[in-house]
mmCIF file as Biopython writes it, N, C-alpha, C and O atoms, coordinates in Angstrom:
data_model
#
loop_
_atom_site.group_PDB
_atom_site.id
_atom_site.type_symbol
_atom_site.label_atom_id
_atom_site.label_alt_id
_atom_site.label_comp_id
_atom_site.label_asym_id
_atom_site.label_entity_id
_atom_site.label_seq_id
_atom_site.pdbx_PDB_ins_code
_atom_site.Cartn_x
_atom_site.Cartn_y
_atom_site.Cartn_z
_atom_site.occupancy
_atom_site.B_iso_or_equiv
_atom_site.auth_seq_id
_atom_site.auth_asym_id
_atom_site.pdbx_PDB_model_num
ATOM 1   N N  . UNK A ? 1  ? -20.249 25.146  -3.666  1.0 0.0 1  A 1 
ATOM 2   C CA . UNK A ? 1  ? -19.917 23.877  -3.050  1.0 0.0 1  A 1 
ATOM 3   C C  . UNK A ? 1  ? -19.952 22.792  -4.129  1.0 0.0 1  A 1 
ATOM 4   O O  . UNK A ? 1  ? -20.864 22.649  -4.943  1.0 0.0 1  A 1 
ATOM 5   N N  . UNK A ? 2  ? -19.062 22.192  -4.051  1.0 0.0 2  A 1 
ATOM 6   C CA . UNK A ? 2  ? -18.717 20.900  -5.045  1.0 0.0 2  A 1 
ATOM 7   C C  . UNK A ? 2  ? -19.732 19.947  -4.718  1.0 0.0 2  A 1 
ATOM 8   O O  . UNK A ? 2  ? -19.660 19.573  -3.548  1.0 0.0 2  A 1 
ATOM 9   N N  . UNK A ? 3  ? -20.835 19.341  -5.521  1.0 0.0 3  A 1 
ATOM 10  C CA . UNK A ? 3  ? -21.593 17.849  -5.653  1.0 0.0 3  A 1 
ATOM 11  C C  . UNK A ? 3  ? -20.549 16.946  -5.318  1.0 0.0 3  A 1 
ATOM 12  O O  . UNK A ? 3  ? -19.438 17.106  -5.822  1.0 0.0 3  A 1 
ATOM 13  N N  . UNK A ? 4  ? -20.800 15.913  -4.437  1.0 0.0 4  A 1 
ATOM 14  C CA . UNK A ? 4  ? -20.167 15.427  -4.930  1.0 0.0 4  A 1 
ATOM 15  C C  . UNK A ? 4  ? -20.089 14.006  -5.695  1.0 0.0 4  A 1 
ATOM 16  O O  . UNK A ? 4  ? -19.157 13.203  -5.713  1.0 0.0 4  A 1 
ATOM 17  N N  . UNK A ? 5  ? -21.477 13.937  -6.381  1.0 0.0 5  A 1 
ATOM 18  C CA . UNK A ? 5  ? -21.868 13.190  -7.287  1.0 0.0 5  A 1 
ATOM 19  C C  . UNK A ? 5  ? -20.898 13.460  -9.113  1.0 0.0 5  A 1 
ATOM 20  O O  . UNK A ? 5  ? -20.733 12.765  -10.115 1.0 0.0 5  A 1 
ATOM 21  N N  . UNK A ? 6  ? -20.494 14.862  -8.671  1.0 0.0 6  A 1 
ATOM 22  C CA . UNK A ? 6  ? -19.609 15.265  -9.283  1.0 0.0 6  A 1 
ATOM 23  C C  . UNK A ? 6  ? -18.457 15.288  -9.503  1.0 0.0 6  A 1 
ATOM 24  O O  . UNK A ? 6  ? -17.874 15.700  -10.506 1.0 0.0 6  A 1 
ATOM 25  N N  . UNK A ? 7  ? -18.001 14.781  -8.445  1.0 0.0 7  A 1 
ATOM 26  C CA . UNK A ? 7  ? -16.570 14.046  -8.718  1.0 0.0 7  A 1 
ATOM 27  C C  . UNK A ? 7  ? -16.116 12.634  -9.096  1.0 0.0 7  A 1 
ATOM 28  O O  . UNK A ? 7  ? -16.507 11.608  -8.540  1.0 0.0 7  A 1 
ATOM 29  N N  . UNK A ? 8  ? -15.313 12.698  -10.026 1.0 0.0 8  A 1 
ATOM 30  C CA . UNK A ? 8  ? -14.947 11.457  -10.766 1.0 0.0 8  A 1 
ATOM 31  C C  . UNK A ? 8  ? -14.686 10.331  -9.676  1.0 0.0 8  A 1 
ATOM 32  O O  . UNK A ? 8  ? -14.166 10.747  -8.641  1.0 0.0 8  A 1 
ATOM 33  N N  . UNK A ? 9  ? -15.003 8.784   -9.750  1.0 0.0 9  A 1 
ATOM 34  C CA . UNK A ? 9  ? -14.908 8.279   -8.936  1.0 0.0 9  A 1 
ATOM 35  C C  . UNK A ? 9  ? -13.075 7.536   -9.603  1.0 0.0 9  A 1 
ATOM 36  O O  . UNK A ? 9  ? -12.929 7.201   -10.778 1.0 0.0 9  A 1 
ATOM 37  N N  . UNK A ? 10 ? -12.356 7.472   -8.941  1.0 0.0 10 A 1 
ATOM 38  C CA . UNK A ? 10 ? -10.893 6.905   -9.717  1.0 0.0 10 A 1 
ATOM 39  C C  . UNK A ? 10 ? -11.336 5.555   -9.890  1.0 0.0 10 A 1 
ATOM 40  O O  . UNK A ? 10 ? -12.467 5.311   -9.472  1.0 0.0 10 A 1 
ATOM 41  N N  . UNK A ? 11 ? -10.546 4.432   -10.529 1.0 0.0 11 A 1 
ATOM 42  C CA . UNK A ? 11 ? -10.651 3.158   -10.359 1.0 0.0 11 A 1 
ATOM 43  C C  . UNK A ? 11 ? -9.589  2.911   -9.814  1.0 0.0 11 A 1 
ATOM 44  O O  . UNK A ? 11 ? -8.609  3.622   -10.035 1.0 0.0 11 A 1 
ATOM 45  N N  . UNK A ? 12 ? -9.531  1.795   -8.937  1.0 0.0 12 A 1 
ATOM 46  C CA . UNK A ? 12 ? -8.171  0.881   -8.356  1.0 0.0 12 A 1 
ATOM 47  C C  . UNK A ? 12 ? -6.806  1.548   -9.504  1.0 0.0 12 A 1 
ATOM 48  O O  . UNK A ? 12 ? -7.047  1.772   -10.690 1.0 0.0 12 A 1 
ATOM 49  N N  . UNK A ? 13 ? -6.104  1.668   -9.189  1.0 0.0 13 A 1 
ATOM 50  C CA . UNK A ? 13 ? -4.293  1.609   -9.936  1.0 0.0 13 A 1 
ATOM 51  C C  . UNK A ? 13 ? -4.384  -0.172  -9.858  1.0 0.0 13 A 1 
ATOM 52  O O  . UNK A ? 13 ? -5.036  -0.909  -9.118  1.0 0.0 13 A 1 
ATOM 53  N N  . UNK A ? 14 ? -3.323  -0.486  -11.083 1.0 0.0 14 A 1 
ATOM 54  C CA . UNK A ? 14 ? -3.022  -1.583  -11.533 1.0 0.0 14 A 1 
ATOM 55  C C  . UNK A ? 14 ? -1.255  -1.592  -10.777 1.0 0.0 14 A 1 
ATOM 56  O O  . UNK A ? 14 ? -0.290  -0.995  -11.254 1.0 0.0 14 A 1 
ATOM 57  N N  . UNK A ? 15 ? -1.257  -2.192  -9.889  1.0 0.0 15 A 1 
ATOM 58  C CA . UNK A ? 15 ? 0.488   -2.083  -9.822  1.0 0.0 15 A 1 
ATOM 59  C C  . UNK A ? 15 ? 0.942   -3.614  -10.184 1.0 0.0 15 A 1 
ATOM 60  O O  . UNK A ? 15 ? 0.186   -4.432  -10.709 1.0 0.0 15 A 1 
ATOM 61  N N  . UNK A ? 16 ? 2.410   -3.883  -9.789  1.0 0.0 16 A 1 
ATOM 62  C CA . UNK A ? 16 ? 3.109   -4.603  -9.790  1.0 0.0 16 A 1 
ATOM 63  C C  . UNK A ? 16 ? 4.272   -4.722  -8.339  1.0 0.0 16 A 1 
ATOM 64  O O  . UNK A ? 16 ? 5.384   -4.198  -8.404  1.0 0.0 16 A 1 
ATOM 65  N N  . UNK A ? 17 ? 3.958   -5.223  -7.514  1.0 0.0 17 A 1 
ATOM 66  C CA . UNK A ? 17 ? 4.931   -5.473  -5.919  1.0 0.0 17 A 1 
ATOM 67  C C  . UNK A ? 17 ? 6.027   -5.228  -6.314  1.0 0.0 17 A 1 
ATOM 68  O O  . UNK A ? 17 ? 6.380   -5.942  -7.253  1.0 0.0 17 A 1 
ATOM 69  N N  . UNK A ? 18 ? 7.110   -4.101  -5.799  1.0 0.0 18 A 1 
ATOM 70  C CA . UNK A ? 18 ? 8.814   -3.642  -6.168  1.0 0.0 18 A 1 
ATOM 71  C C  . UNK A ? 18 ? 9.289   -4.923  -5.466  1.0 0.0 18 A 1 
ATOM 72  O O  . UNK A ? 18 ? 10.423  -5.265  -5.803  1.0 0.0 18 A 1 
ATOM 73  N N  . UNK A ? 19 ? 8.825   -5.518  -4.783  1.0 0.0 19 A 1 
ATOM 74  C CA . UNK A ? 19 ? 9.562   -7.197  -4.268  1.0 0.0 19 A 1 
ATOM 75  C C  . UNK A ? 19 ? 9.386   -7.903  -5.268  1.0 0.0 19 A 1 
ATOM 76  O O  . UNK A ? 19 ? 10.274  -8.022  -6.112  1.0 0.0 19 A 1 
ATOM 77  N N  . UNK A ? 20 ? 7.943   -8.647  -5.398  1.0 0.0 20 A 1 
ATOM 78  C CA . UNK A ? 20 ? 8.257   -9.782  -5.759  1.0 0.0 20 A 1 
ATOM 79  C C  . UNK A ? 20 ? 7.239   -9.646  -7.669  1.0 0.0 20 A 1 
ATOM 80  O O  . UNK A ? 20 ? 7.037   -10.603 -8.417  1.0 0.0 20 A 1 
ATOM 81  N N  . UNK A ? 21 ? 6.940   -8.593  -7.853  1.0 0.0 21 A 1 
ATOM 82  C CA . UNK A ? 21 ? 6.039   -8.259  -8.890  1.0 0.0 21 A 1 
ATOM 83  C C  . UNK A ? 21 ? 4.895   -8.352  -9.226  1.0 0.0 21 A 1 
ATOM 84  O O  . UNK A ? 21 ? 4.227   -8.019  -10.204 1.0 0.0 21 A 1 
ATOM 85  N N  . UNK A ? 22 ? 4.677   -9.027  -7.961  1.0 0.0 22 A 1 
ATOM 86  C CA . UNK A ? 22 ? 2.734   -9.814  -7.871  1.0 0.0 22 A 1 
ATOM 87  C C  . UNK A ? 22 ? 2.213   -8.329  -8.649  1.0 0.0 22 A 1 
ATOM 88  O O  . UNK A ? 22 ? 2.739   -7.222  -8.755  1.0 0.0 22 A 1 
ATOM 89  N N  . UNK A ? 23 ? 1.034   -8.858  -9.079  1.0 0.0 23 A 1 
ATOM 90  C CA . UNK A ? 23 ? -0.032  -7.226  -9.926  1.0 0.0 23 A 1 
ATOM 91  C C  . UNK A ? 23 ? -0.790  -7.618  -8.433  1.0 0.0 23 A 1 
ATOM 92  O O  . UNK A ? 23 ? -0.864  -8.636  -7.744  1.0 0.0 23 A 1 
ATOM 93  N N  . UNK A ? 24 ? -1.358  -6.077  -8.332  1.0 0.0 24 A 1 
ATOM 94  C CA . UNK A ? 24 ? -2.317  -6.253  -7.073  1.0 0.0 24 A 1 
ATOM 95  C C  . UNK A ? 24 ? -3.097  -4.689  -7.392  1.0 0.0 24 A 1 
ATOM 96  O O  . UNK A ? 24 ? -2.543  -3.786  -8.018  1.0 0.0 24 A 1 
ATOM 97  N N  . UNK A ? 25 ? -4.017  -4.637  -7.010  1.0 0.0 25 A 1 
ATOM 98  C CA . UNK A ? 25 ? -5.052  -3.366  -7.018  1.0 0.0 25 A 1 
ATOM 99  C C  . UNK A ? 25 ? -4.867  -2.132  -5.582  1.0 0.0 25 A 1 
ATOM 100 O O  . UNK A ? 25 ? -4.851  -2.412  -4.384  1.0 0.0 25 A 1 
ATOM 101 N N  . UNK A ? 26 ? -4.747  -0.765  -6.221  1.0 0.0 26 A 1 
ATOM 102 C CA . UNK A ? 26 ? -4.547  0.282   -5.403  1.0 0.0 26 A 1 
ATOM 103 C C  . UNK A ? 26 ? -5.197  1.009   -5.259  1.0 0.0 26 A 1 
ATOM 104 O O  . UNK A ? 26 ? -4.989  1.934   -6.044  1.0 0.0 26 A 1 
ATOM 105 N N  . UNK A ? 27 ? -6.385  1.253   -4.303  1.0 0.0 27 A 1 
ATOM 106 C CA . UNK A ? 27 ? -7.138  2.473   -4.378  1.0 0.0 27 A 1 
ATOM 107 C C  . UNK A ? 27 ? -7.104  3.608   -3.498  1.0 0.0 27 A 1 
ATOM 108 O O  . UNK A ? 27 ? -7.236  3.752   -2.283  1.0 0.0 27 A 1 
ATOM 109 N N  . UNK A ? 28 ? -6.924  4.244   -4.309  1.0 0.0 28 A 1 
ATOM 110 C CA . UNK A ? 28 ? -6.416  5.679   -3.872  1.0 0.0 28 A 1 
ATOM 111 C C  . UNK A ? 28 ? -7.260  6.526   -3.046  1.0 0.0 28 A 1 
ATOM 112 O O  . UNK A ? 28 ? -6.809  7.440   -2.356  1.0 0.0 28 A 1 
ATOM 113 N N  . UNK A ? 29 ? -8.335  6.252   -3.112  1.0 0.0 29 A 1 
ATOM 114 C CA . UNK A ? 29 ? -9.912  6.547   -2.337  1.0 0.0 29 A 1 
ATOM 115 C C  . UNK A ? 29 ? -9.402  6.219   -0.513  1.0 0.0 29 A 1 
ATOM 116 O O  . UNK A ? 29 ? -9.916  6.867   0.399   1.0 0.0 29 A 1 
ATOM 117 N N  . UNK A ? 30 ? -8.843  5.645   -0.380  1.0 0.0 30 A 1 
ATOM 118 C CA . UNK A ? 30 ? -8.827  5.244   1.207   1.0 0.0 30 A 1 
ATOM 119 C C  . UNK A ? 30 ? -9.365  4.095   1.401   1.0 0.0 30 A 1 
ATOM 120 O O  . UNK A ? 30 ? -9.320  3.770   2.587   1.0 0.0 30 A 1 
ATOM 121 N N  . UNK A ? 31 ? -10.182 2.846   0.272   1.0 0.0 31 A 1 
ATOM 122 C CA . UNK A ? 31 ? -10.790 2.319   0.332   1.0 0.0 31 A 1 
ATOM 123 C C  . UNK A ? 31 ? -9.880  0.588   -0.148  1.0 0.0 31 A 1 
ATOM 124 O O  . UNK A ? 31 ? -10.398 -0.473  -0.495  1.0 0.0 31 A 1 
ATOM 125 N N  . UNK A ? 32 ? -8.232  0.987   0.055   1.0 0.0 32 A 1 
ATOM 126 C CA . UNK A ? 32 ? -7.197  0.207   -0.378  1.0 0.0 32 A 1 
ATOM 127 C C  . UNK A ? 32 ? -7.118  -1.153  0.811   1.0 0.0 32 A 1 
ATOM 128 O O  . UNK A ? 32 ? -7.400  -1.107  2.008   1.0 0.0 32 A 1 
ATOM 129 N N  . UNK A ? 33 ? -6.743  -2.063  0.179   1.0 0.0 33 A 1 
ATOM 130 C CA . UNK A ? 33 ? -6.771  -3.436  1.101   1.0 0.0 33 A 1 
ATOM 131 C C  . UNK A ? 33 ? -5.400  -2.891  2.263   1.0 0.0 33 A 1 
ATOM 132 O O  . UNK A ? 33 ? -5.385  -3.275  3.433   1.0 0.0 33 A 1 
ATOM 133 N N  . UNK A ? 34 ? -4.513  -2.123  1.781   1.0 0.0 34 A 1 
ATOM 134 C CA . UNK A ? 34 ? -3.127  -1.897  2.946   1.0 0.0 34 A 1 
ATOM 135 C C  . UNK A ? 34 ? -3.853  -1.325  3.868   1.0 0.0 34 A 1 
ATOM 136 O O  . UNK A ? 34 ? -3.384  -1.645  4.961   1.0 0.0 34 A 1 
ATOM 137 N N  . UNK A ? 35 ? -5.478  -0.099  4.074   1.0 0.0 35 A 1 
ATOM 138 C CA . UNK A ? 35 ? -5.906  0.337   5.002   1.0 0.0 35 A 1 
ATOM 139 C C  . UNK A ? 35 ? -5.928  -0.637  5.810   1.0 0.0 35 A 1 
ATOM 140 O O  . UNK A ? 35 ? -5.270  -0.537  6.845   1.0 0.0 35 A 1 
ATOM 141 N N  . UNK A ? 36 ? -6.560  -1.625  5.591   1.0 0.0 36 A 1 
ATOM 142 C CA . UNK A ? 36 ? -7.045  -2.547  6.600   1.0 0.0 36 A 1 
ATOM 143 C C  . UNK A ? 36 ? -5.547  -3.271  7.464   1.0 0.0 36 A 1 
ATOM 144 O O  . UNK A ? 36 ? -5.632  -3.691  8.618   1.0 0.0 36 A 1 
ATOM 145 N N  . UNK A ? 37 ? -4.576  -3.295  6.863   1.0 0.0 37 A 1 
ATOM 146 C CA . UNK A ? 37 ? -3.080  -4.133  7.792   1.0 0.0 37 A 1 
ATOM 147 C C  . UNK A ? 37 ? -3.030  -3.228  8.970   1.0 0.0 37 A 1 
ATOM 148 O O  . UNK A ? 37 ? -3.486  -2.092  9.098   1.0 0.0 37 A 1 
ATOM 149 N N  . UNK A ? 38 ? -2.363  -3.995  9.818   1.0 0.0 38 A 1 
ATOM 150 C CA . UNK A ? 38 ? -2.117  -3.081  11.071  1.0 0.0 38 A 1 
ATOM 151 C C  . UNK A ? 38 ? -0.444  -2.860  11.174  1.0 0.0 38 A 1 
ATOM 152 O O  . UNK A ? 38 ? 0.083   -2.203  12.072  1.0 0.0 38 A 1 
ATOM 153 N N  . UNK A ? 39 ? 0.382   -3.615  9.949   1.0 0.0 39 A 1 
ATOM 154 C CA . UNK A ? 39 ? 1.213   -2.797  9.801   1.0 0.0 39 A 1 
ATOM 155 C C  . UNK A ? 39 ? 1.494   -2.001  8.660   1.0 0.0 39 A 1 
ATOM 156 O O  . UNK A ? 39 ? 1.126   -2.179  7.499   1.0 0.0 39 A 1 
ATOM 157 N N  . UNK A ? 40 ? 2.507   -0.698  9.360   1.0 0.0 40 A 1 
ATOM 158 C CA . UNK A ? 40 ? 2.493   0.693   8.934   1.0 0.0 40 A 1 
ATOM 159 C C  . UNK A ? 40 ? 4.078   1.000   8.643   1.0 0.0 40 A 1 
ATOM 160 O O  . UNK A ? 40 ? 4.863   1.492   9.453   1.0 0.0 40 A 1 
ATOM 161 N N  . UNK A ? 41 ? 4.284   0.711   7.681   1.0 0.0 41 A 1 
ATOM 162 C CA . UNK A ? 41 ? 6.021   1.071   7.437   1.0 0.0 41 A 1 
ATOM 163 C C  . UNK A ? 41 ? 6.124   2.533   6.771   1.0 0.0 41 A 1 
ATOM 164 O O  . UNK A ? 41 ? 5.209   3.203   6.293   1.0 0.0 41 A 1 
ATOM 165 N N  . UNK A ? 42 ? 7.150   2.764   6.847   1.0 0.0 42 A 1 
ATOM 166 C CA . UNK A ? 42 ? 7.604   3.956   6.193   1.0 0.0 42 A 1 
ATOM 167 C C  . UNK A ? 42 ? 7.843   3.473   4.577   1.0 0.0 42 A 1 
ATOM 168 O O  . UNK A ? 42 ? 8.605   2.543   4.314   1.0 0.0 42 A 1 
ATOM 169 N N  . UNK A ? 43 ? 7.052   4.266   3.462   1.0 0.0 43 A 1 
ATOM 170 C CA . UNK A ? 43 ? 7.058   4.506   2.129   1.0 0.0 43 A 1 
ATOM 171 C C  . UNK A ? 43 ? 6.909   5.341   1.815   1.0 0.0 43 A 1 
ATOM 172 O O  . UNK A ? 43 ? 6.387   6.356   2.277   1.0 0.0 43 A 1 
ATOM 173 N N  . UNK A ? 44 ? 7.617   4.923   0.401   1.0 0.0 44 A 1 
ATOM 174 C CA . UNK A ? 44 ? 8.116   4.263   -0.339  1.0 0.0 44 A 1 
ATOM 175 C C  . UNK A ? 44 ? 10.029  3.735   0.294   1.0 0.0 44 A 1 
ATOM 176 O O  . UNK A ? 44 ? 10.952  4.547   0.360   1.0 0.0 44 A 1 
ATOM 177 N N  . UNK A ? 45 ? 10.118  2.593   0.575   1.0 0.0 45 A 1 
ATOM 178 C CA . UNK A ? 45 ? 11.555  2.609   0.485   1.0 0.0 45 A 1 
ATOM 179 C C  . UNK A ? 45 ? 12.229  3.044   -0.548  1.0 0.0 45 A 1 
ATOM 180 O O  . UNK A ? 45 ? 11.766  3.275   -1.665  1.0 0.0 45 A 1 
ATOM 181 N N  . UNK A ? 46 ? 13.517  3.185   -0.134  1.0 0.0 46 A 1 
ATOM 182 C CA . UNK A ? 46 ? 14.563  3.866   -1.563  1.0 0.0 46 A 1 
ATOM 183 C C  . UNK A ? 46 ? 14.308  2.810   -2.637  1.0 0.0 46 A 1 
ATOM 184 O O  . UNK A ? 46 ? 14.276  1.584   -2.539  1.0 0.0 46 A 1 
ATOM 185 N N  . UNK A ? 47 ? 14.151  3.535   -3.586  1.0 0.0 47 A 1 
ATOM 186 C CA . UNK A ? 47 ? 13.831  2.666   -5.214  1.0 0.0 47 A 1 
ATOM 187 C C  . UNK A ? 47 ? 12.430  1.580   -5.203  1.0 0.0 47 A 1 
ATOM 188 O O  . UNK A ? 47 ? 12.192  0.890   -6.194  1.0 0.0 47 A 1 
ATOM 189 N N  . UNK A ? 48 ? 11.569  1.530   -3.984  1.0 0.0 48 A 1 
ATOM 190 C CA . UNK A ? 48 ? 10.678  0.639   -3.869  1.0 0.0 48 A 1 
ATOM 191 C C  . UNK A ? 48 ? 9.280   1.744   -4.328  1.0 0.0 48 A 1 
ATOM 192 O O  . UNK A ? 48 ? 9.532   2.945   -4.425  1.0 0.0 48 A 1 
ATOM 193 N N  . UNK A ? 49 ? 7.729   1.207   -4.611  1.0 0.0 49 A 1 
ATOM 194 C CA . UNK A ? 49 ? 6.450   1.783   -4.827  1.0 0.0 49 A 1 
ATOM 195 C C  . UNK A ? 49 ? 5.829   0.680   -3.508  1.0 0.0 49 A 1 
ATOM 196 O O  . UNK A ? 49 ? 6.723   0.348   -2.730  1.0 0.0 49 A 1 
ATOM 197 N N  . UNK A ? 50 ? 4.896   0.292   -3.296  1.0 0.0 50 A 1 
ATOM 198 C CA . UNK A ? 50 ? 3.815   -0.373  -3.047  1.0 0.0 50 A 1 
ATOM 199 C C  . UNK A ? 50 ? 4.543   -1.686  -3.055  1.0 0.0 50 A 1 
ATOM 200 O O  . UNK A ? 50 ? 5.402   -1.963  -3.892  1.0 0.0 50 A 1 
ATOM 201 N N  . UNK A ? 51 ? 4.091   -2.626  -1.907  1.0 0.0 51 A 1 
ATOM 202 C CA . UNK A ? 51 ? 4.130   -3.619  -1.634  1.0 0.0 51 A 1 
ATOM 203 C C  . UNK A ? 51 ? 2.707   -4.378  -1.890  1.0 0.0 51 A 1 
ATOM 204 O O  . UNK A ? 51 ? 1.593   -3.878  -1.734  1.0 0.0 51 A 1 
ATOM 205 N N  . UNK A ? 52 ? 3.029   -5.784  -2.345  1.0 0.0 52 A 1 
ATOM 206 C CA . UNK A ? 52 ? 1.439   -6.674  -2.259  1.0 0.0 52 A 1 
ATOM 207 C C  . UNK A ? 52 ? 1.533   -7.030  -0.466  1.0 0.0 52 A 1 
ATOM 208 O O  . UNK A ? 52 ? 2.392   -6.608  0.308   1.0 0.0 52 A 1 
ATOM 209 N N  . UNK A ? 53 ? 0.439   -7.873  -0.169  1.0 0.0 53 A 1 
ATOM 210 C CA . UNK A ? 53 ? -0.110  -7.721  1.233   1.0 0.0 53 A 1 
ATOM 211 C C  . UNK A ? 53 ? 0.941   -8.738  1.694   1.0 0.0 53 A 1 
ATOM 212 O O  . UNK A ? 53 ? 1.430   -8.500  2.798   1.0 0.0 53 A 1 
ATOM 213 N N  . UNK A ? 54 ? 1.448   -10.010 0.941   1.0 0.0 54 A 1 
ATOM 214 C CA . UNK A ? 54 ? 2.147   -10.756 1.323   1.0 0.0 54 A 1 
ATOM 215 C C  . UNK A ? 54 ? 3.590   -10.373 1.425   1.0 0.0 54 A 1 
ATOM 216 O O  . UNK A ? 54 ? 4.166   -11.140 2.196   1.0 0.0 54 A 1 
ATOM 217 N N  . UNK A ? 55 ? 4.489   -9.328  0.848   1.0 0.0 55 A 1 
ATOM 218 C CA . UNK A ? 55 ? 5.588   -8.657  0.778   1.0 0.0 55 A 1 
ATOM 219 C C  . UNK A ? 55 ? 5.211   -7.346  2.059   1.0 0.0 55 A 1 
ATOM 220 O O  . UNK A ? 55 ? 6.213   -7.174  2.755   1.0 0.0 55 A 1 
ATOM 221 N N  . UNK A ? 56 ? 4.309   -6.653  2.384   1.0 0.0 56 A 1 
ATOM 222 C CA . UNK A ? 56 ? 4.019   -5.674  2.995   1.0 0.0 56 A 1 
ATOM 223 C C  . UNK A ? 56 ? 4.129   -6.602  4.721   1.0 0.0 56 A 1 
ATOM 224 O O  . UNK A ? 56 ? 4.758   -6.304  5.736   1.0 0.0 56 A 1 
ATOM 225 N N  . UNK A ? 57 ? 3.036   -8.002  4.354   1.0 0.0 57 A 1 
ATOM 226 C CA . UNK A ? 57 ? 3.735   -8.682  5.513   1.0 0.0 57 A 1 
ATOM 227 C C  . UNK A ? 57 ? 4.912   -8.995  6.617   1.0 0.0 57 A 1 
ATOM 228 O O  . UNK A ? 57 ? 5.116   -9.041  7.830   1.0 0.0 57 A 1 
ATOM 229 N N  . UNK A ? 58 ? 5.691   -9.223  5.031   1.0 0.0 58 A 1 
ATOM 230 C CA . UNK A ? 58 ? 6.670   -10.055 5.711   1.0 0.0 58 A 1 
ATOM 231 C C  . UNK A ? 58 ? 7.480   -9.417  6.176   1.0 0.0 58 A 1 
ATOM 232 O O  . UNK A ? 58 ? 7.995   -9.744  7.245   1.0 0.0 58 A 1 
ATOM 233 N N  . UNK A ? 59 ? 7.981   -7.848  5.226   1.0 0.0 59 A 1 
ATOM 234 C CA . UNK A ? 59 ? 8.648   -6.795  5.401   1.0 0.0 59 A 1 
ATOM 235 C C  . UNK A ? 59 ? 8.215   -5.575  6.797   1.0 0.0 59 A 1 
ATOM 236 O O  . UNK A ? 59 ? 8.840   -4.529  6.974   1.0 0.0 59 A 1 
ATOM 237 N N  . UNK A ? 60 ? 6.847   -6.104  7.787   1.0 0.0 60 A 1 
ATOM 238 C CA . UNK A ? 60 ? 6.662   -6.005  8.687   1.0 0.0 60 A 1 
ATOM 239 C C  . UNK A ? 60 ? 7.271   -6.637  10.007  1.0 0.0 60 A 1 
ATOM 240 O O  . UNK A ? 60 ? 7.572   -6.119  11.082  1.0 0.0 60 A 1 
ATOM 241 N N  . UNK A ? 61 ? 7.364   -8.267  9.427   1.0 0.0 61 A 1 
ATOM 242 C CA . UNK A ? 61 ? 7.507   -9.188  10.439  1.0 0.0 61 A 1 
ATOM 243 C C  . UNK A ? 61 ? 9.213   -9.230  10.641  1.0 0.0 61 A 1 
ATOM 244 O O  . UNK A ? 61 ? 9.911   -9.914  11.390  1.0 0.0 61 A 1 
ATOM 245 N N  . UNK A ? 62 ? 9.442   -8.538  9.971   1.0 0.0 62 A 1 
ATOM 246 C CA . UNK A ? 62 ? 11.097  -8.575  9.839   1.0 0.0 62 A 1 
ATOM 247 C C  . UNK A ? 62 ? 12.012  -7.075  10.714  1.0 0.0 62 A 1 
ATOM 248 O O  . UNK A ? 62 ? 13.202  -6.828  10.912  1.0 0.0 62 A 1 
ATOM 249 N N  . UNK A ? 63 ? 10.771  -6.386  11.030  1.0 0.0 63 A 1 
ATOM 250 C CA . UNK A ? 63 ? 10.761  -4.647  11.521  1.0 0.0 63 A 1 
ATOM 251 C C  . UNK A ? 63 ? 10.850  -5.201  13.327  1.0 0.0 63 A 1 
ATOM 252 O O  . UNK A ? 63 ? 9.915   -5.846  13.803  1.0 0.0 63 A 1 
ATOM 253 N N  . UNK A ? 64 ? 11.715  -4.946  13.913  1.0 0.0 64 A 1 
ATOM 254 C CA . UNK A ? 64 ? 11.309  -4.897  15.231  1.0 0.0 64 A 1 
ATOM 255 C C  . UNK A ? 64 ? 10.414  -3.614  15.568  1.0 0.0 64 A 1 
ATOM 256 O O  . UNK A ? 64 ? 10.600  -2.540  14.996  1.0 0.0 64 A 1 
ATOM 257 N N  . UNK A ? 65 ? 9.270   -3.840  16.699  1.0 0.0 65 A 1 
ATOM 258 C CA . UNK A ? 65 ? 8.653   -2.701  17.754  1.0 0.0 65 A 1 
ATOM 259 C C  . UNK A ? 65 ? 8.746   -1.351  17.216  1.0 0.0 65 A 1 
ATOM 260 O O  . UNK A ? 65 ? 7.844   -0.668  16.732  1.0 0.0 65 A 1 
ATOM 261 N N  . UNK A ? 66 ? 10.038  -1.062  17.385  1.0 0.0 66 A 1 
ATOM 262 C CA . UNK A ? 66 ? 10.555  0.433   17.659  1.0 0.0 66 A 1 
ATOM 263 C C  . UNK A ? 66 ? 10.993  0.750   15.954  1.0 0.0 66 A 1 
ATOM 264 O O  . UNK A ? 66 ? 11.674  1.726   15.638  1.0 0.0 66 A 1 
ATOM 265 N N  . UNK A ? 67 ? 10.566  -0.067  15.152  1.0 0.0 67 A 1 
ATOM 266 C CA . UNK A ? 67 ? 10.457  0.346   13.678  1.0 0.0 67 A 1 
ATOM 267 C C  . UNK A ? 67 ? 11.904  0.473   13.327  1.0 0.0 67 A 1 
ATOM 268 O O  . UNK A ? 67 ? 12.178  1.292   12.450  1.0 0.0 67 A 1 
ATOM 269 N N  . UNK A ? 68 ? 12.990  -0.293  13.945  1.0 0.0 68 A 1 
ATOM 270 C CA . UNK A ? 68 ? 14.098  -0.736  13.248  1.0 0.0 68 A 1 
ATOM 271 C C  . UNK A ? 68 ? 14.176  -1.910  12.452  1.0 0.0 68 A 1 
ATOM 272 O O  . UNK A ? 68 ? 13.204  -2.650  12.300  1.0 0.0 68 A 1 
ATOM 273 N N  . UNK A ? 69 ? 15.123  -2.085  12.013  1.0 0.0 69 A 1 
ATOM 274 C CA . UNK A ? 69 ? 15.204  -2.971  10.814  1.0 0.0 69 A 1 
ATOM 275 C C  . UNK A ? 69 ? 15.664  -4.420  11.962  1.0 0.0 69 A 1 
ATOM 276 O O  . UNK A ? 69 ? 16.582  -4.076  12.707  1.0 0.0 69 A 1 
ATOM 277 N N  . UNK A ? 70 ? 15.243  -5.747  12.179  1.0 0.0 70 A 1 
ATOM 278 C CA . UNK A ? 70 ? 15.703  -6.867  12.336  1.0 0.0 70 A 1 
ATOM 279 C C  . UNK A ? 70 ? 16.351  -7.318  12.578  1.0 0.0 70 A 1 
ATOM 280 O O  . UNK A ? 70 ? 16.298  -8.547  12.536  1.0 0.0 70 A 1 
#
């Protein structure tokens, strides 16, 4: 059985928003600020990574209900 004091802890990823380029922090742990939004889009869009919280926003508020596009 794996310790798991023994496993490497990752640090945050350094990104950059495919919108608007903001740098913003990614943790891969489950312990990421997007856990906490209550919206849930489908990613990565075509040619997009990670949204910052304010692009992940807006690109919510623009989604009707039924997860079509606006």
């Amino acid at each position: 059985m794996t310790n798991p004091q023994d496993i490497p802890v990752q640090k945050p990823r350094r990104l950059a928003c495919s919108r608007c380029g903001a740098e913003f922090g990614c943790d891969l742990s489950g312990a990421c600020w997007c856990a906490e939004e209550t919206a849930r889009l489908p990613m990565p869009v075509k040619g997009e990574d990670c949204l910052c919280r304010a692009c992940l926003r807006e690109a919510a508020a623009m989604r009707s209900p039924d997860g079509a596009q606006a």
